[in-house]
Structures are given as C-alpha cells and as structure tokens.
C-alpha positions as a Markdown table, in Angstrom:
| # | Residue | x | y | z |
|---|---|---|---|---|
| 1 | Unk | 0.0 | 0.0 | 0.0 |
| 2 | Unk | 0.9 | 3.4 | -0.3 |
| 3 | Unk | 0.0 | 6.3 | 1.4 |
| 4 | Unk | -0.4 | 9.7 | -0.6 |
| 5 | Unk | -2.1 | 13.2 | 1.4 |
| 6 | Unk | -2.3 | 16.5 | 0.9 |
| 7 | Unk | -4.2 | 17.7 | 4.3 |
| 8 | Unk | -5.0 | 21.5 | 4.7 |
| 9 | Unk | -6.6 | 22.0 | 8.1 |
| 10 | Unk | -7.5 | 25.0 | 9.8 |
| 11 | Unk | -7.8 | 25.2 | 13.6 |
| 12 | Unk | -8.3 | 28.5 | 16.0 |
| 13 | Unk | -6.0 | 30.8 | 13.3 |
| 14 | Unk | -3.4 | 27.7 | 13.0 |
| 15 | Unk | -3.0 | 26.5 | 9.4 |
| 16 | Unk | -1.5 | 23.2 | 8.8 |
| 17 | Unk | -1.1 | 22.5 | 5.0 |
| 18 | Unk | 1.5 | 19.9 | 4.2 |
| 19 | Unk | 1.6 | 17.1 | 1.3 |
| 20 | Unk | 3.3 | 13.9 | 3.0 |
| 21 | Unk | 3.5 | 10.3 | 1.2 |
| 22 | Unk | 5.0 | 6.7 | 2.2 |
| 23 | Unk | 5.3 | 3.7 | 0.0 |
| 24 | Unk | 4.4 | 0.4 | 1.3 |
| 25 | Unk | 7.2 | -0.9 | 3.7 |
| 26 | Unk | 8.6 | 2.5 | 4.2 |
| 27 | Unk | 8.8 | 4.3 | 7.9 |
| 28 | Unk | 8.4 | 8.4 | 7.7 |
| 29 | Unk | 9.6 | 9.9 | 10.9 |
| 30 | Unk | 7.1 | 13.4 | 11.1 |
| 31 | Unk | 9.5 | 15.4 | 12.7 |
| 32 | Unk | 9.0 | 19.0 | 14.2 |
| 33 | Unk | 8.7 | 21.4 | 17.5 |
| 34 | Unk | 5.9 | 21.5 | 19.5 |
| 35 | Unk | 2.9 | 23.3 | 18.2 |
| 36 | Unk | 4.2 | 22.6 | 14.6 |
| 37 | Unk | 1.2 | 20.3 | 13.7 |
| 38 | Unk | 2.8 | 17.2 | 13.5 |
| 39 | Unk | -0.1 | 15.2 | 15.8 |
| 40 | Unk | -2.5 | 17.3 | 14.0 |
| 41 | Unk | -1.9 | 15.7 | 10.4 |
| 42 | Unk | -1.7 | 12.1 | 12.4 |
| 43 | Unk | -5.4 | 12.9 | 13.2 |
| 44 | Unk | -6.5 | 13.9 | 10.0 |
| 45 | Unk | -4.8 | 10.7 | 8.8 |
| 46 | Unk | -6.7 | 8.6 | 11.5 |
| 47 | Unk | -10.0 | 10.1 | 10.6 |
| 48 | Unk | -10.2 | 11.8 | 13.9 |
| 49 | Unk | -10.4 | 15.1 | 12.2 |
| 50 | Unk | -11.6 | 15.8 | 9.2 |
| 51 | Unk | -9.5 | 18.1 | 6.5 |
| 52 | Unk | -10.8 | 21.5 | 5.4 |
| 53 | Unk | -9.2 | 21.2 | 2.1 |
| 54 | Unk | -6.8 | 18.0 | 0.3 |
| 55 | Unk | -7.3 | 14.7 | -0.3 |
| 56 | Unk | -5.7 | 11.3 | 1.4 |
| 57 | Unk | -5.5 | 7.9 | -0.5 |
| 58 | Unk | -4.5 | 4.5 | 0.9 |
| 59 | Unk | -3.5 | 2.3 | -2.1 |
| 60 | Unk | -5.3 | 4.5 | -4.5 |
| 61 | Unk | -8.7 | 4.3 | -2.0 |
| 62 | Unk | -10.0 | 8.0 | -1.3 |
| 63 | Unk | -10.4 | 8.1 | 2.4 |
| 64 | Unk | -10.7 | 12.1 | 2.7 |
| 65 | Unk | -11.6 | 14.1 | 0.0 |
| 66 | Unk | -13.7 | 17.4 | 0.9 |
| 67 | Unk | -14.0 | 18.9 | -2.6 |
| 68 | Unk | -15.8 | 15.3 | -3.6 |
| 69 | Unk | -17.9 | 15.1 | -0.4 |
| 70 | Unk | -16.0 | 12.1 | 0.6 |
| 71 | Unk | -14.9 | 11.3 | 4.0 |
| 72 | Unk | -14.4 | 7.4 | 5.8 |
| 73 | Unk | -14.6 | 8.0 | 9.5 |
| 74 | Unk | -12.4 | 6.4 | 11.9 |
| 75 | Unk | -13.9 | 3.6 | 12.8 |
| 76 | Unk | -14.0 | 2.1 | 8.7 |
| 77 | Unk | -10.8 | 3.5 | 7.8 |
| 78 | Unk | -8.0 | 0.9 | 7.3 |
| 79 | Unk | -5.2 | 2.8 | 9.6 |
| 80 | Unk | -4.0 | 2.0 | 13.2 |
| 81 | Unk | -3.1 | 4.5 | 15.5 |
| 82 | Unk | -0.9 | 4.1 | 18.2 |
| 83 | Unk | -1.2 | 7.0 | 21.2 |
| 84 | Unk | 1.4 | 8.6 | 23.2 |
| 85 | Unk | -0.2 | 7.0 | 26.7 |
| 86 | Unk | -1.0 | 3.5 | 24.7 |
| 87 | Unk | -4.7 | 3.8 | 26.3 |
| 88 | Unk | -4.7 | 0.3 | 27.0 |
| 89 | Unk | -7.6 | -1.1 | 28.3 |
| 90 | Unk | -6.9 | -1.4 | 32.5 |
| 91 | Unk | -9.5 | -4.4 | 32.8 |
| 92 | Unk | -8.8 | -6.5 | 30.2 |
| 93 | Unk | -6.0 | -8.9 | 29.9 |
| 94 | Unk | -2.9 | -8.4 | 28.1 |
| 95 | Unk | -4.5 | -11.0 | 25.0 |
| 96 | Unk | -7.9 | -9.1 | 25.6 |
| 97 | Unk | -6.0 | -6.0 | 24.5 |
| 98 | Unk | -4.7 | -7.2 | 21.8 |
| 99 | Unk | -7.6 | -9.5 | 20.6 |
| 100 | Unk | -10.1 | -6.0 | 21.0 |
| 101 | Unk | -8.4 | -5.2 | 17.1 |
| 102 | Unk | -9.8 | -8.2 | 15.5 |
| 103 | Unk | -12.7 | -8.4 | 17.6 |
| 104 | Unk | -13.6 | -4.7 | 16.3 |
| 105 | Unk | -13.2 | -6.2 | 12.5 |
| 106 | Unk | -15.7 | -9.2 | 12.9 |
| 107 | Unk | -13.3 | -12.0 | 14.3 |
| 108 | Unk | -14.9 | -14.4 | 16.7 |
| 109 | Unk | -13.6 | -15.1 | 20.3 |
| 110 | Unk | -11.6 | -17.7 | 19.8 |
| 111 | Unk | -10.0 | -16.5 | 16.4 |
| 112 | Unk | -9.2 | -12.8 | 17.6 |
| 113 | Unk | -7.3 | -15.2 | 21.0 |
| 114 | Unk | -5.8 | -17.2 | 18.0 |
| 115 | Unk | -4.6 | -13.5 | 15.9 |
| 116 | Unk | -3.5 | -11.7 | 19.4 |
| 117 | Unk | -1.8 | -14.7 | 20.7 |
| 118 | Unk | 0.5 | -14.8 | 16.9 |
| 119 | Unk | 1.1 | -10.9 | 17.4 |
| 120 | Unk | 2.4 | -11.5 | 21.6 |
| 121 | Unk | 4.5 | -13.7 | 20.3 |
| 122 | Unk | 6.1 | -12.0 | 17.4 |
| 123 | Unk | 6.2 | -9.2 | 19.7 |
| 124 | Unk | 7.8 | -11.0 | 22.6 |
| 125 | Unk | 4.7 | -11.1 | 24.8 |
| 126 | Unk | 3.7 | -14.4 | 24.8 |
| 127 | Unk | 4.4 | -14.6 | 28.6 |
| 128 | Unk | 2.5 | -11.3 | 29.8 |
| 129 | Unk | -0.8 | -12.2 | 28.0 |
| 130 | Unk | -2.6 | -13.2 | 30.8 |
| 131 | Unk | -1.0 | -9.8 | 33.0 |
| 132 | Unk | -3.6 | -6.8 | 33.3 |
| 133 | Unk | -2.3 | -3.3 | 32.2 |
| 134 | Unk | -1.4 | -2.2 | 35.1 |
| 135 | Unk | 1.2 | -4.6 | 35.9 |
| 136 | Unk | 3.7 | -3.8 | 33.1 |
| 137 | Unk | 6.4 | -1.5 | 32.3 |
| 138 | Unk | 6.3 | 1.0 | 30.0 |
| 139 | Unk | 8.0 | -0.4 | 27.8 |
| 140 | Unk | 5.9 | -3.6 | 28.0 |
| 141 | Unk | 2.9 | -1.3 | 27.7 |
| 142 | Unk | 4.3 | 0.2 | 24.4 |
| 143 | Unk | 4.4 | -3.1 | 22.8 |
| 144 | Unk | 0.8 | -4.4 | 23.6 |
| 145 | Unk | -0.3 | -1.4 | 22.4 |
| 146 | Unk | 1.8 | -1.4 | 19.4 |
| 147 | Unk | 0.7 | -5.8 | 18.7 |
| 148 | Unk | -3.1 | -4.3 | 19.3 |
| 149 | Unk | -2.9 | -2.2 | 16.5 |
| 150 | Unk | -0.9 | -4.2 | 14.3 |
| 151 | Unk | -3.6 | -7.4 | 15.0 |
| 152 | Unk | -5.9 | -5.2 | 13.3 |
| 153 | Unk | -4.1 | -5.6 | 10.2 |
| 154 | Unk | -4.2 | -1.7 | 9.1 |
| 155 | Unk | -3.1 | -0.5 | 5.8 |
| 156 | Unk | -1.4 | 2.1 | 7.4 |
| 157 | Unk | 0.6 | 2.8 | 10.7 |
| 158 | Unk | 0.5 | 6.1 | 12.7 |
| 159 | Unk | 2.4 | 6.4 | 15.5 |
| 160 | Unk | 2.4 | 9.5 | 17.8 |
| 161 | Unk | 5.5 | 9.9 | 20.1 |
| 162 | Unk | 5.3 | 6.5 | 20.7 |
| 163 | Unk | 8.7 | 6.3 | 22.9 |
| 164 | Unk | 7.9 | 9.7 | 24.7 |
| 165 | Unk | 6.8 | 8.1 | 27.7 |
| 166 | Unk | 9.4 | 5.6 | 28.8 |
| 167 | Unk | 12.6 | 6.6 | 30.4 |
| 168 | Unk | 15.6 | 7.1 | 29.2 |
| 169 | Unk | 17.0 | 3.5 | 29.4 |
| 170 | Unk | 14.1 | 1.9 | 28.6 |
| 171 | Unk | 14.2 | 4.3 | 25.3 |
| 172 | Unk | 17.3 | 2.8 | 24.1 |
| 173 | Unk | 16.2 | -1.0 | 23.9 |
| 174 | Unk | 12.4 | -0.3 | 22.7 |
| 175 | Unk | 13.4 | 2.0 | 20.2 |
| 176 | Unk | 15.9 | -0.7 | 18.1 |
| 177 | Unk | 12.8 | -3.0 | 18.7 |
| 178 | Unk | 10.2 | -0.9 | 17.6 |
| 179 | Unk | 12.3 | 0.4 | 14.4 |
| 180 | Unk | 12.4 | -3.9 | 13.8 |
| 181 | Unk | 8.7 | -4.5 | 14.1 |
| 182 | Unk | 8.2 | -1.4 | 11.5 |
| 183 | Unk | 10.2 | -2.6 | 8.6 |
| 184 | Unk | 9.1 | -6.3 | 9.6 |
| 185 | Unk | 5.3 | -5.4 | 9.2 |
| 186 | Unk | 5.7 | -4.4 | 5.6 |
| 187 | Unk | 3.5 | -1.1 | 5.0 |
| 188 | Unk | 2.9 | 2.3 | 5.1 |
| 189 | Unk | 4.7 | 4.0 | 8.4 |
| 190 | Unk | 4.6 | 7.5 | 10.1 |
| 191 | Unk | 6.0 | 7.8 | 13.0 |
| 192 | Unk | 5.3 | 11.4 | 15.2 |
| 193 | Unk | 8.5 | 12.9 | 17.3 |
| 194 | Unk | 10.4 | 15.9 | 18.6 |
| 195 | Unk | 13.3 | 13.6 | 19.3 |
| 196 | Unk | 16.1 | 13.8 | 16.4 |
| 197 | Unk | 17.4 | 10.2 | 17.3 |
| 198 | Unk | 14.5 | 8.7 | 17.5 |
| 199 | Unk | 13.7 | 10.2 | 14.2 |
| 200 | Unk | 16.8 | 9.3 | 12.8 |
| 201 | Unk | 16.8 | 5.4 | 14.1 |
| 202 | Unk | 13.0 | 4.6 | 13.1 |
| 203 | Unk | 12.8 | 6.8 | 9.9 |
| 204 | Unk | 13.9 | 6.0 | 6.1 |
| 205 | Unk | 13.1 | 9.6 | 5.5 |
| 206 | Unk | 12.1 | 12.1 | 7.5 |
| 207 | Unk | 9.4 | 14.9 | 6.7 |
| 208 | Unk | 10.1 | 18.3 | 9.2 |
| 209 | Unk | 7.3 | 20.4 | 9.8 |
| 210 | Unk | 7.7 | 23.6 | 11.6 |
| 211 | Unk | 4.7 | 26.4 | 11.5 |
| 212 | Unk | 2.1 | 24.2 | 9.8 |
| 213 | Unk | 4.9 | 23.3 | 6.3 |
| 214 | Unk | 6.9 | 21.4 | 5.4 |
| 215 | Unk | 10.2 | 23.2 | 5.9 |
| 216 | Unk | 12.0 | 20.1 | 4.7 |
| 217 | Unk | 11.5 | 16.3 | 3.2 |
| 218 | Unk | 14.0 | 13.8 | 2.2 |
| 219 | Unk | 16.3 | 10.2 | 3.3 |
| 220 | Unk | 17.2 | 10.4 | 7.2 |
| 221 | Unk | 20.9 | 10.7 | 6.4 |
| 222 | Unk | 20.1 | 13.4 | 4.0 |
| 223 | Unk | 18.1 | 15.7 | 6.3 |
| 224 | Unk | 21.3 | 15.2 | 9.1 |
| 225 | Unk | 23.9 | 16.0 | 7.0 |
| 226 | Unk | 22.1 | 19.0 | 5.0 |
| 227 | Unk | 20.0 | 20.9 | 7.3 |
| 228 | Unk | 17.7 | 23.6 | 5.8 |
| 229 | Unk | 16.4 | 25.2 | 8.7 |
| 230 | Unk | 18.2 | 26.3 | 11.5 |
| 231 | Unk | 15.7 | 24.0 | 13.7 |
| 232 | Unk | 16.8 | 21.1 | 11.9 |
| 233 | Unk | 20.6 | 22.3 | 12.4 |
| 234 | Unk | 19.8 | 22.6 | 15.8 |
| 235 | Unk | 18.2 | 19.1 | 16.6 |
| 236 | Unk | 21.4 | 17.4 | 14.6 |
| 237 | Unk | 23.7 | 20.2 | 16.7 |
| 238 | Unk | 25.3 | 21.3 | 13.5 |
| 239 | Unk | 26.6 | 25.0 | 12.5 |
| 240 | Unk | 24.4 | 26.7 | 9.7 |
| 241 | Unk | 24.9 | 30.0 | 8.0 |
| 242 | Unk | 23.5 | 31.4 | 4.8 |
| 243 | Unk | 25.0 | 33.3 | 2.2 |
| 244 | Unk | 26.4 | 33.9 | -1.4 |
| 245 | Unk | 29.4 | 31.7 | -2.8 |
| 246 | Unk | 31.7 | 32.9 | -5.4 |
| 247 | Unk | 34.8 | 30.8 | -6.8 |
| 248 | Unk | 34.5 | 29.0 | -3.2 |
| 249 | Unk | 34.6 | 31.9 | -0.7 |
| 250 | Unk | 31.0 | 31.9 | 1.3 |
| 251 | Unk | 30.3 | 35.6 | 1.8 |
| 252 | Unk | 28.3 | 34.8 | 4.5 |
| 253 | Unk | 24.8 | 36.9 | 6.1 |
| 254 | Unk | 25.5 | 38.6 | 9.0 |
| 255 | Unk | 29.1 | 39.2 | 8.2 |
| 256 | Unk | 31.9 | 37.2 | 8.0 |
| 257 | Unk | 33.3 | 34.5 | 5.4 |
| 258 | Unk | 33.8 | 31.2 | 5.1 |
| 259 | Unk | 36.2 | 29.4 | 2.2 |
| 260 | Unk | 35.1 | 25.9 | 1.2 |
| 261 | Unk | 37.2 | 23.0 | -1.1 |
| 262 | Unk | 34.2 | 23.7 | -3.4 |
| 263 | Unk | 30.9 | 25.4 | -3.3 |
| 264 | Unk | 28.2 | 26.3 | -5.9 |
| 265 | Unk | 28.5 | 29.9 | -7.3 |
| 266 | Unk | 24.8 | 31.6 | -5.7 |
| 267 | Unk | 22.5 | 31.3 | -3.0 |
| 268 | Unk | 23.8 | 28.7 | -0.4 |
| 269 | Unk | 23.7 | 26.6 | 2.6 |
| 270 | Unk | 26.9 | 26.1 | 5.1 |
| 271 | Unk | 27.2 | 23.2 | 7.2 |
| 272 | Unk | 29.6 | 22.5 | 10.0 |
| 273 | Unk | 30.1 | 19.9 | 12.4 |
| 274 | Unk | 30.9 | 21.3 | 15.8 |
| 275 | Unk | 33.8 | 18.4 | 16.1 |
| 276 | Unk | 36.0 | 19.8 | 13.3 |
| 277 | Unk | 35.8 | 23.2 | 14.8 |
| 278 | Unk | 39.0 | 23.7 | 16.5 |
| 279 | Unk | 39.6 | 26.9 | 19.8 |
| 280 | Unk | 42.2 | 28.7 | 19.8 |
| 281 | Unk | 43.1 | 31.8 | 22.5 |
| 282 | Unk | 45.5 | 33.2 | 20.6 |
| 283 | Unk | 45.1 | 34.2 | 16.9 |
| 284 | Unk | 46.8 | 30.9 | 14.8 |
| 285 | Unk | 49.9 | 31.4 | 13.2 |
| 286 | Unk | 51.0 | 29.6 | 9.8 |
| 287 | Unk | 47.9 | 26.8 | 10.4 |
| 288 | Unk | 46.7 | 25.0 | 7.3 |
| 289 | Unk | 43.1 | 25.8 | 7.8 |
| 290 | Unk | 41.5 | 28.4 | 5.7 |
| 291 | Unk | 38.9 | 29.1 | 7.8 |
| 292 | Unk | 40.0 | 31.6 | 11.1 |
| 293 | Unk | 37.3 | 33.2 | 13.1 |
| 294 | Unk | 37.4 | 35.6 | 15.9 |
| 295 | Unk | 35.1 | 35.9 | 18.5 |
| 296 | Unk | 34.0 | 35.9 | 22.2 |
| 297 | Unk | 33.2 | 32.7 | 24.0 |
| 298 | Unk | 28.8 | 32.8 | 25.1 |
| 299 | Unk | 28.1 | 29.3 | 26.8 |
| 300 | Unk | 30.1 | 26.4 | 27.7 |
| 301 | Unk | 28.2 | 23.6 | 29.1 |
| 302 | Unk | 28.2 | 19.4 | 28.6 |
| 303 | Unk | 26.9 | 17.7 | 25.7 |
| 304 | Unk | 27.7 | 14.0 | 26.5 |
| 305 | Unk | 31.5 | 13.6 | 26.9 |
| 306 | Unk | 32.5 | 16.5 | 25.2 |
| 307 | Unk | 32.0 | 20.0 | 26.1 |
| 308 | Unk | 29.9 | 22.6 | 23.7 |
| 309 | Unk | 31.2 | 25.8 | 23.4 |
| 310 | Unk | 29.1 | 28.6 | 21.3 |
| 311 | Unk | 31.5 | 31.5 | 20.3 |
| 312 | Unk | 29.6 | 34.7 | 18.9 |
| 313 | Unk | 31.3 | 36.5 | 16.4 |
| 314 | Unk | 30.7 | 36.8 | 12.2 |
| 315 | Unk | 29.8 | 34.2 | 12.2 |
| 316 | Unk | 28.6 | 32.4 | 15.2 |
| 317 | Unk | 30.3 | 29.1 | 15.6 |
| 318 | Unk | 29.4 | 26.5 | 17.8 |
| 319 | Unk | 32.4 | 24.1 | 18.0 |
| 320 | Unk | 32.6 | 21.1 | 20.8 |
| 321 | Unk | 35.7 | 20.5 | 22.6 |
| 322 | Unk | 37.0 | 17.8 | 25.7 |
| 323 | Unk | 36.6 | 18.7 | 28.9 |
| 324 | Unk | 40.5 | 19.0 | 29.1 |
| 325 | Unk | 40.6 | 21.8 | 26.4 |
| 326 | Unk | 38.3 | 24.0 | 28.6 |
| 327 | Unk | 40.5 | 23.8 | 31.7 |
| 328 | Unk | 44.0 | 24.0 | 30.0 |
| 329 | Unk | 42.5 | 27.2 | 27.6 |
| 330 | Unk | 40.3 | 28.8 | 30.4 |
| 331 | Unk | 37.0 | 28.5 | 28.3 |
| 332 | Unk | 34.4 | 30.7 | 30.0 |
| 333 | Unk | 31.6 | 33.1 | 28.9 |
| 334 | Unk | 33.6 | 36.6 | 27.4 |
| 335 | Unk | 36.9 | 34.7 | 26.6 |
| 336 | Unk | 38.1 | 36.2 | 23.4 |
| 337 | Unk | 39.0 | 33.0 | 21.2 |
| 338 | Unk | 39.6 | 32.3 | 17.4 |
| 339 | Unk | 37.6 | 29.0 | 15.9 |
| 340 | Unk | 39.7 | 27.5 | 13.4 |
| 341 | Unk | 38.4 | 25.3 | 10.5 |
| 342 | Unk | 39.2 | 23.1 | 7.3 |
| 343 | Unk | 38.0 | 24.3 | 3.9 |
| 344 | Unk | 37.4 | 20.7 | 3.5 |
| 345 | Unk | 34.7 | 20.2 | 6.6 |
| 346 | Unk | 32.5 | 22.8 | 5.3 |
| 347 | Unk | 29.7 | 21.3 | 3.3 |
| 348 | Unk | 28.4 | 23.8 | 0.9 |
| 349 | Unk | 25.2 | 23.2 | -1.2 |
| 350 | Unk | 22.4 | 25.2 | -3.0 |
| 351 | Unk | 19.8 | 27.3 | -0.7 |
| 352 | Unk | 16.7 | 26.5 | -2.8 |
| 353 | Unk | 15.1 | 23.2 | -1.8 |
C-alpha cells in the first residue's frame, strides 16, 4: 500500500497544510517542534479530524476528500493509530487488549485469542498475555499497544510519540525494537516525534514540519547532514549560516566569510560539524586551515562527553571540545578566542530546496 495526502486544516487561526506520502514498507519519521502540527496531520490521517481542504489515499482508495464530499470516519478507515499513553484497556487482559483489534473487525472469540496470541509472540509477549495493564512497564505497555494495532491488520501505521513516555533507558532498547517491528510489518509508516534520534533510528526519511509546512522532506541521512532550517541544524547540533558563494569563498549573512574545497556559485547553505571546529586563545599562526574566526566565547556547558562551546562573532560558531581543552585554555563566557576550520569540513550546497 501506499499512502499519498495533501491535508489542509485550519484550527483556531493555525493552518497546517502539508503534502506527505509513504510507500508500502517504508517508515516516515514526522518530525517537528511542538505546536508545529505534527499530531494534527496524524489525526486527519486517522480520521479523527476531518480536513478543510486536500485529499488522502491509501492504495489508490480515497479516504478524505472534501471537494468530492468524501470522508471514511475512523472507525471504517484501514489505519491503526498508536497513542502517546498506549490507552490500553486497565481491565482487560494483556490478550484481551490485543484481541479488541480483531474483535472490532468481525473476528470471533476464539479467532481474535488465536490472531493476538501470533502478534504477543512475534512481539515478545507471549508470557504477559494473561497480566492486566497495570502490571507492566512502560516499555511492555508500548508493545501491547503497538501488537493491538498491528492485529488489526491496518493498511497504514501512525504512530504518535510512541517512545515519549518511557525513560531514558528503557528508550534505548524499545526503540531498536520498535524500528524492527516497522520494517518487519511491511507497509505504510509514520511515525510522530520531537526527538532527532528517534527520528533518525525509526525513519527511512524524515518529513520536518515547523509552523504548519513542510520546511524540509527527504532520506534520514540526508536531512542530518544538510540541514535547511536552523531547527533542523539545531536538533542534529550542527553550525548553519546562509549566504552567497563565489569561486569558493561563502560571503556569508550577517558578516563574515567562510572558504570551502568547493561550493556552488549563488544562493547557499553552510554546514559544519561542531567536532572539526578547533579553539584557539591566541590568533593561529602559519595553520593550514582556511577558515579563522574571531570571537568571544557565550556558553560552555556538557553535551555528553565532550564539552559545547558557542563562540559569537561573524559568524557564530558552535564548536565542541573535551573537557580538558576547557581547563587548559580557560574557556568561559567573554573569553576572546579564534575558531579555526578546514576548507574541506564545510559542506556547501544550493539554498533553494
């Protein structure tokens, strides 16, 4: 199956209007900030909400169409929805749960136990099914809620922040599970989050909205390395600046210039990893890198076992250092300090999308 939409919905002076498809067997991570409409579109998708304007297809089926007067609620639609809190049902079993999916779609008693039992075990369940709700972990909780949907056999997957609340070690191991279970199951995937990782482990391509667009669509690895929206920089902690290029020299806005081993003559993007940013505290002297930039240290504060250090200057740089650079050059906020760069680490490429 393949999903196509084009969903234009308006809500209290909020406009989400976004085109998003997903082949069968493929896994879109909807990526975004909060407010951005990202569990909006999932609802629209679901059938909880209708669309103002647009039209979504499942395999070439019209399931929301205003201009044609067509609209398949919820309850018909061939899409399973799995919620942030899982919404499990607290006094039913764990095979209950699961069995509800089938049960919903005309299955008798002992063929829904038959369907749900096949999904616990596939899932690794098989010895929680008789264990109420309430007894699990949230991790166990994600799954059951994950095999109820999938028992229901829907064309199409939705899930909305589906990792968002377990902790952060149970976060790890569900996540490499769940990403499994999607590319196992064979169709259409979207998969809601805020969280770059998780967008990045369970997504073959990730579509970022931010104010109700689409600021950016394209492969996971793609969208990391090429950022085209400071937010997107941000979440994949990269350095981004804007500006002209001519015969490789960046003339960048803002001030400031950067020098590249190739860049396209025009309107471009500049990205930078933070690791191949180098600090010095006194102005470099006979250094092979083309790239020198002075400027005055802002923050310093962890990020994992490195240190991040944001420099202000033309340009801003963010660059991220070991903790044993920071004492031995005295990094703190005001520190005057040159960044120091490779014309070879600076990916340059076209502004327009």
């Amino acid at each position: 199956m393949t999903l196509v939409a084009e969903v234009r919905v308006e809500r209290g002076g909020f406009v989400l209007d976004v085109a998003v498809r997903a082949a069968a067997g493929e896994v879109v991570a909807v990526l975004g900030p909060n407010g951005a409409g990202k569990s909006t579109l999932l609802r629209v998708l679901a059938g909880l909400v209708p669309a103002d304007a647009g039209r979504v297809t499942l395999d070439g089926d019209v399931l929301d169409d205003p201009t044609a007067g067509v609209y398949v609620p919820a309850e018909t639609r061939p899409v399973g929805l799995v919620f942030q809190d899982y919404l499990l049902f607290p006094h039913l079993t764990v095979r209950q749960n699961v069995a509800f999916a089938p049960r919903c779609a005309g299955a008798g008693r002992t063929a829904a136990s038959r369907v749900a039992d096949g999904w616990l075990e596939r899932l690794g369940l098989a010895e929680l099914a008789d264990r109420r709700p309430g007894t699990l972990s949230g991790g166990q909780a994600q799954r059951v809620a994950l095999a109820r949907t999938l028992a229901g056999a829907p064309g199409l997957l939705l899930l909305d922040e589906p990792l968002a609340a377990l902790d952060a070690a149970t976060r790890l191991t569900v996540r490499a599970d769940l990403r499994d279970h999607l590319t196992a199951y064979g169709r259409p995937a979207l998969v809601v989050t805020h969280d770059a990782v998780e967008a990045m482990v369970l997504g073959d391509r990730l579509v970022v909205v931010e104010g109700g667009r689409v600021a950016q669509d394209g492969p996971s690895a793609e969208v990391a390395r090429r950022p085209r929206t400071d937010y997107v920089a941000r979440l994949m902690g990269l350095n981004l600046w804007r500006g002209v290029a001519s015969g490789g020299t960046v003339e960048l806005d803002g001030g400031g210039r950067a020098v590249a081993a190739s860049a396209p003559a025009g309107r471009v993007l500049v990205a930078l990893r933070p690791s191949a940013v180098t600090v010095h505290v006194e102005p470099p002297h006979g250094a092979s890198a083309r790239n020198v930039w002075p400027g005055t240290v802002s923050t310093v504060e962890p990020a994992g076992d490195r240190v991040r250090v944001e420099v202000a200057g033309a340009p801003a740089v963010r660059a991220e250092v070991t903790p044993l650079a920071v004492a031995e050059l005295d990094l703190r906020p005001g520190r005057r300090v040159w960044t120091v760069t490779k014309a070879t680490e600076l990916d340059v490429y076209p502004a327009g999308h």
